[in-house]
C-alpha positions, 0 to 999 in steps of 0.5 A: 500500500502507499502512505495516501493508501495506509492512511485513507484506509486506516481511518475508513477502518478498512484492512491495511498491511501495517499501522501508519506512522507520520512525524513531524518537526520544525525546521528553524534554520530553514524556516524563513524562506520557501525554498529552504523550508521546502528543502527540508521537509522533503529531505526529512520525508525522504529519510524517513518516508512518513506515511503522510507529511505535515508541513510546518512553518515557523511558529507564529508565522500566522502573526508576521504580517499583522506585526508580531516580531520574533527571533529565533535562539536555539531551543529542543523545540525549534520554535522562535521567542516574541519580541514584540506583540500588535495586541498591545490594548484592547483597542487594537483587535479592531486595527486588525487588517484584512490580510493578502494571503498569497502574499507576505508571509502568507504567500512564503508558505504557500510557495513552500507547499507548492514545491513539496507537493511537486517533490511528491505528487502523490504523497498526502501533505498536510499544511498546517493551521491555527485556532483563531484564539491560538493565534489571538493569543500569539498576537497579544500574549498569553496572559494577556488574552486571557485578561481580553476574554474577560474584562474586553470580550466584545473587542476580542469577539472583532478581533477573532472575526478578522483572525477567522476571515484571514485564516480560513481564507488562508486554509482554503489557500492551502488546498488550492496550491495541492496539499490534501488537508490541513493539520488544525492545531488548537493551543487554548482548549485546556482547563489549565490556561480557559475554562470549557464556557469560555471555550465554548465562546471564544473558540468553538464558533471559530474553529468551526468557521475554518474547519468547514473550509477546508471541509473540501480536503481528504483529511483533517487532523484536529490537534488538542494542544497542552495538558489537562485538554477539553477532548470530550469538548471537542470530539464532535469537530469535523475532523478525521483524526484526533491527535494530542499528548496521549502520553501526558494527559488523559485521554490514554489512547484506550480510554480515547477509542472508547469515547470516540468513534473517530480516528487517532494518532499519537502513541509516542512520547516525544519528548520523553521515550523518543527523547531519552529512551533506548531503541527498545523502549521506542519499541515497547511503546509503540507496540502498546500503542498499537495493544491500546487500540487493537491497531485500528484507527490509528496513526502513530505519531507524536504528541506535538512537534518532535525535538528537533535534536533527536537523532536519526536512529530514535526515529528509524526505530520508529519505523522499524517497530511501526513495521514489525 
């Protein structure tokens, strides 16, 4: 079977020859130009050979054309720190502009999807986008959004609106320029940060928006970032496949199959056994992974973003356990 195959198959609950696996990193020395960005990914694919691609920008490029500043300083994550945010007082949700999104940053991303779709014309590709409260929350601060759903609601309310049109727009982008789906990562969607009313407010109606247009895709991965996640919340989401850190917060991927009759990746702990552990251990856990769910519905994959320091032998077990 092909990976488009394996993975289309494994979450229609047909037969496949083995259990799908994909991963997925940040590439920080690569990430601001198309072409390099481009490069990577498709060297990273086939090193490996995933059987789909999730192409990941640099983080918070969602932000750069509306004035969201960053540097990039070597961390496991590969992720860039903010310098300065646009969301500086409530006032400002509503300065922000409707965006270009074949342009600016916007269009850097889709020139780099469109060279990976031309490396792999039948491999299924992935782009990624972001909740429009993920992202609010990038453009203002963590603490600060917080502060905005509370004490300025309505001006948070016109900023998402401006958030949403640009996003979808752009998700929408995405799948004109040849990728299969979107990778639709929610970063707010935890008791820990909002409580579930709050959710359900700021998050919900929007996430809906922008999942509806890319409902024109053939797969759509639903990411529930952090611990202490909102997943009974969000399991009637249009997506295909839900994916989050099975291995440091609950659900366990068991205890998952049995509140959700969709499909499911993770498995791996990527920064805990896939970071430190021995080939073995890789191994062992995959292999549980698959005994927790009878290894259907299922894609292996890590919880978030691999480190981007993990040597090529952690992730070739991977696949070699992933084939046994």
């Amino acid at each position: 079977m092909t990976g488009r195959d394996r993975v289309l198959s494994a979450i229609a609950g047909r037969s496949i020859d083995r259990v799908p696996v994909a991963f997925w990193r940040h590439f920080p020395a690569e990430d601001q130009r198309a072409e390099s960005l481009a490069a990577a990914h498709i060297a990273f694919q086939k090193k490996f050979d995933w059987d789909f691609l999730k192409v990941t920008p640099a983080s918070g490029y969602y932000g750069d054309d509306w004035g969201l500043r960053a540097s990039y300083k070597p961390n496991p994550a590969g992720t860039r720190q903010y310098t300065d945010r646009p969301i500086k007082k409530p006032g400002d949700w509503s300065h922000l502009k409707p965006l270009d999104v074949t342009a600016g940053v916007y269009g850097r991303e889709l020139h780099a999807l469109r060279l990976v779709r031309d490396a792999f014309p039948q491999l299924l590709i992935l782009s990624t986008i972001f909740s429009p409260l993920a992202i609010a929350r990038t453009l203002s601060g963590d603490q600060a959004l917080v502060r905005y759903l509370r004490e300025s609601p309505e001006e948070l309310h016109r900023g998402l609106e401006s958030i949403t049109d640009v996003t979808s727009r752009f998700a929408a982008e995405t799948l004109s320029a040849g990728v299969d789906g979107i990778f639709f990562a929610t970063q707010c969607a935890t008791t820990e940060y909002i409580t579930v009313e709050e959710y359900e407010e700021f998050g919900r109606p929007y996430d809906l928006r922008v999942l509806d247009t890319a409902s024109g895709g053939d797969l759509r991965v639903l990411h529930i970032h952090g611990t202490g996640i909102m997943f009974d919340q969000l399991t009637d989401y249009p997506a295909d496949v839900i994916n989050w850190h099975d291995r440091r917060t609950p659900p366990t991927l068991r205890e998952a199959r049995e509140r959700y009759s969709g499909s499911l990746a993770g498995g791996v702990n990527e920064t805990g056994t896939l970071a430190s552990g021995t080939s073995e251990a890789i191994t062992t856990e995959v292999r549980d992974a698959i005994a927790q769910t009878g290894g259907t519905r299922l894609i292996l994959a890590p919880g978030c973003t691999i480190p981007i320091d993990i040597s090529d032998d952690k992730l070739h077990a991977v696949r070699k356990a992933s084939e046994s």
